[in-house]
Each structure stands twice: as structure tokens, then as C-alpha cells.
Residue, then its C-alpha position, 0 to 999 in steps of 0.5 A: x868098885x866103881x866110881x860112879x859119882x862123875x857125870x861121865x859113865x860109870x869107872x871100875x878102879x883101874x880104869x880110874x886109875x889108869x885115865x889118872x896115869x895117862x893125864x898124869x903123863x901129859x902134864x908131866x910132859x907138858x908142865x915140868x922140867x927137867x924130869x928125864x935128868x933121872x929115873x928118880x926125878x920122873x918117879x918123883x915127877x909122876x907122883x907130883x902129876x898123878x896126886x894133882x890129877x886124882x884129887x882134882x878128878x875124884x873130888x868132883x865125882x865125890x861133891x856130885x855123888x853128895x849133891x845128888x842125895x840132898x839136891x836134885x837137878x830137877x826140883x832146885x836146878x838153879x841152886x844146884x848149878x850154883x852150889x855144884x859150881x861153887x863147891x867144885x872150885x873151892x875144891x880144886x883150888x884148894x886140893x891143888x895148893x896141898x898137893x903143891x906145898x906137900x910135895x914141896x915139903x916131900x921132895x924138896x924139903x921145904x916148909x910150907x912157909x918157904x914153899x907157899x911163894x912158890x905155890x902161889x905163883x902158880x896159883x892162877x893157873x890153878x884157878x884157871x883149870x879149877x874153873x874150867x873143872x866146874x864148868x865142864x862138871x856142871x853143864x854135863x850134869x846140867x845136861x844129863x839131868x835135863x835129858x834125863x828129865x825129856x825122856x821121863x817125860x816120854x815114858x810119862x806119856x807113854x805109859x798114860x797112852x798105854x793106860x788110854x788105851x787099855x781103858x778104852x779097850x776095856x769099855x769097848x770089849x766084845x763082852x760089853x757090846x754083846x751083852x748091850x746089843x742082847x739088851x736093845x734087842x729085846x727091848x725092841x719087840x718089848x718097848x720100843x720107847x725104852x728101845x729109844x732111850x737105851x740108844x740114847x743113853x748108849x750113844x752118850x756112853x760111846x760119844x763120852x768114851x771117845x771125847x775123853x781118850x784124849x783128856x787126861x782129867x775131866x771134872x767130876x761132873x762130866x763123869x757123874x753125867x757119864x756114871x749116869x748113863x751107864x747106870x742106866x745100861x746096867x738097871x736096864x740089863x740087871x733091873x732088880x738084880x742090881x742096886x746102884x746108889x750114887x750119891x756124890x756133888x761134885x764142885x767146879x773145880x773137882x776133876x778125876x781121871x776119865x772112866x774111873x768110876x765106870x771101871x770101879x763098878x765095872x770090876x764090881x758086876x764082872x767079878x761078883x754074882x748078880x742074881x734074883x738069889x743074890x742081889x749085888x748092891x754098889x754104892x758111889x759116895x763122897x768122904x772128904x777128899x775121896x771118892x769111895x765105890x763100895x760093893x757087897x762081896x758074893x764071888x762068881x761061882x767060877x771063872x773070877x782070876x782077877x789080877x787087879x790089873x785095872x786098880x793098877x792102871x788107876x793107881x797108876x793114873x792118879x800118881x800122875x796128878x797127885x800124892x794121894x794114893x788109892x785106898x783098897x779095903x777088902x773084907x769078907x762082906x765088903x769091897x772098897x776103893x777110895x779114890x782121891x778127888x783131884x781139886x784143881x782150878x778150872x782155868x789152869x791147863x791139866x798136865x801131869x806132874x813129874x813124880x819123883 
């Protein structure tokens, strides 16, 4: 058994009840008199100090572990902090007046009318280490939950770091440049003019992917733009071989996280068969909310040992930005993705929003 519900780290049940003697020691000590008279006015000492301490320590641990279900730090830490702080001192004000008046009754035989005089004499301090209960219990949970909020920041970053960089080192892969380069070399000695305009469109693809690494949205037009220029490499590289339909207009205050419409048709030429026999067909299109890229299935003969790692670090992405989630749908024909349009105003900063 543990008792985990203290800010401090986590107690099995004798270590609990093994700081509950200590403390209980010291107060005795320190706070009665006359108990070493007797054996048994110590014994009977000991369990008056012992039951104030195992009521004052495991009330609390017991309001934060009830709190931390209904009320979290980080979404209400205001109300959080006052309704800790709150309930704590009830609770130890409370527990120490019954502690008082039971032992009274116990041990000296008096009734809670006649021991209540007694009790309220003490009262003060009561309050007093009540107060001092709340205020050590609160700030070290207001503490722990803000170090706790710094360092998912942290890992917030660092995984869209992580994501950054396997994104950009999915577009600029041996395979990606060697196919482009095979593509500009012909068309040197073919048409130089096209020559041209696929250097043009190459470098816009290259300059896109490098401005964007350190963005963590960009509007929806600026990928379309992008989309554009891929599109271009692609019809160049597979002509009529491939069949790529865009048809999305984007508002001004739509945003997507970058290059993932170019991973999305990417993932659709490297795991399916683009061929004069079998023709692969991707459509890009707008329904509602979403972005859906669908593309006709016709697996690759071999070689196709997709993982789906890059719809993951998508899905992955997104859930930084939005509570929509990516919707996968695959058939024997069909392969679909939507992916949630993430609708912002265009002055606001774009930050990533702390997911529970």
C-alpha cells in the first residue's frame, strides 16, 4: 500500500506510520507534561500525539488525492490553490478539536461538554499549525504542478523538434533528390525550357522546406503554393502516369502544419504503383473542416513494409494545435486521410496548446 496522495514523494504504509511516530514523539516531548510520571501515561501520551499527527498528515494527502481527480492545477490554479488551501484548514482544525475532546473522553472521563473548554484553549494553536498544514500542502503542489507544467512544455517542444526534423529529412532523402536530378538531366538535352522552370519550381520546393522547419503553422495558402510546386516535379517526373487533382480555397485565417499535404501524397506515390498499366490517381479536396487527400489503392509488387510512422508524426503534430483528431479510412480501392483545418486569426501568435 502506498500513500501517494501528499505532494511529497510517494509512502508504503510503514514508512507512513513510522514518520507518524517520530512526529509523534516530538510533540510529546515538546507539548505534555508530566507523561514520564508512568509507563502508562506515556503509552497514553503516545496515542494522544500519534492520533493528532495521523489525522492532520493523512487528511491532507487524502483532499489532494480528491482534488487531483476533479480540479487540475493547470487548467483552474487559482481555484485550486484557494479551494486546497480551504478545505485543508477546515480539515485540520476540525480533526484536532475530535482528536481533543475523544481523548479527553477516553483518558480523562470527560464529557465533551466539560472537555470542550479545555479543547478550545488550545484552539489557537490548533489554527495556527492548521495554517501552517495548508500553506506548506499548497505551495509544494503549486510548485510541483508548475514544474510539472515547464517540463511538459519541454517535452512539447522537443517532440515538435523531433517531428521537424524527421519531416525535413523525409523531403530531402537521397531517393527524393536522385529521382529530381534524374528528371532535370534529361530534360536538359530534351527541353531546355522546361529544364528551367523544373529548376525554378525545385528551388521554391527546397527554399519552402527550409523557411517552414521553424514554423510550427503555416496558412493554408502557403502550402497550397507549395503543393503547387511539387505537383509540378511529380506531372514532370510521372506525366501521365499520375493524375493529381487539387481542388481546395483556402481563407485567411486557415493554417496546417507545414508539409503535410506533401507527405500525405508522398506516402500515396512511395507505397502504390505508378505505371502506363496502372495509373495512380490522388485527389486533394476540402469537406468542411477538413482536408481530405485520397488516392486509388494498387500496392507496389514488393518492397511496400509501411509502418504508417509518417501518419503518426501527423497525428501526432495536430494534437499539438487541435482536439480534432486525423481520420484514416482504408478500403480495397480506396485510401483516405482527412486532416483537420486549423482555423486561427491571423494576427494571433501560433503557439501549440498544452494537451491534456
Amino acid at each position: 500500500m502506498k500513500i501517494s496522495g501528499s505532494p511529497f514523494r510517494p509512502l508504503n504504509l510503514w514508512q507512513f506510520l513510522l514518520a507518524n511516530v517520530v512526529l509523534s514523539l516530538i510533540i510529546l516531548v515538546v507539548f505534555f507534561n508530566g507523561v514520564y510520571n508512568s509507563p502508562l501515561s506515556f503509552l497514553l501520551g503516545f496515542l494522544w500525539s500519534f492520533s493528532i499527527c495521523i489525522t492532520q498528515w493523512a487528511g491532507p494527502a487524502l483532499i489532494i488525492y480528491a482534488l487531483d481527480k476533479r480540479l487540475s492545477w493547470m487548467d483552474k490554479p487559482v481555484t485550486r490553490t484557494f479551494t486546497q488551501f480551504i478545505l485543508m484548514l477546515l480539515w485540520s482544525v476540525t480533526a484536532f478539536a475530535a482528536v481533543q475532546l475523544l481523548m479527553m473522553y477516553l483518558i480523562n472521563g470527560l464529557p465533551p461538554s466539560a472537555a470542550w473548554q479545555y479543547a478550545t484553549q488550545s484552539m489557537i494553536y490548533a489554527f495556527l499549525i492548521a495554517l501552517f498544514i495548508s500553506l506548506v500542502f499548497t505551495s509544494i503542489g503549486f510548485f510541483k504542478a508548475w514544474r510539472q507544467s515547464v517540463l511538459s512544455e519541454a517535452a512539447i517542444k522537443a517532440e515538435m523538434m523531433s517531428y521537424k526534423y524527421e519531416s525535413l529529412r523525409n523531403q530531402i532523402n537521397p531517393h527524393f533528390l536522385f529521382n529530381s536530378f534524374n528528371v532535370l538531366s534529361d530534360l536538359v538535352y530534351e527541353d531546355q525550357e522546361q529544364a528551367v522552370l523544373f529548376i525554378r519550381q525545385m528551388s521554391d520546393l527546397f527554399r519552402y522546406v527550409l523557411d517552414s522547419r521553424d514554423k510550427e503553422l503555416v496558412s493554408l495558402s502557403e502550402e497550397l503554393e507549395f503543393m503547387k510546386s511539387y505537383a509540378f516535379l511529380l506531372k514532370t517526373r510521372f506525366g501521365d502516369k499520375l493524375n493529381l487533382k487539387i481542388d481546395l480555397k483556402p481563407d485567411i485565417n486557415t493554417y496546417i502544419v507545414p508539409m503535410t499535404l506533401q507527405l500525405l501524397v508522398e506516402n500515396a506515390v512511395k507505397h502504390n504503383e505508378v505505371s502506363d498499366k496502372f495509373p495512380l490517381s490522388i485527389s486533394i479536396g476540402q469537406n468542411n473542416e477538413y482536408i481530405e487527400v485520397e488516392n486509388a489503392v494498387k500496392p507496389r509488387p514488393a518492397g511496400n513494409d509501411s509502418k504508417k510512422t509518417g501518419l503518426k508524426n501527423i497525428a501526432q503534430q495536430f494534437a499539438f494545435f487541435t482536439d480534432k483528431e486525423i481520420e484514416i479510412k482504408e478500403t480495397v480501392a480506396h485510401f483516405l486521410v482527412r486532416v483537420p483545418i486549423i482555423m486561427m486569426e491571423s494576427s494571433l501568435q501560433i503557439e501549440p496548446t498544452q494537451r491534456r
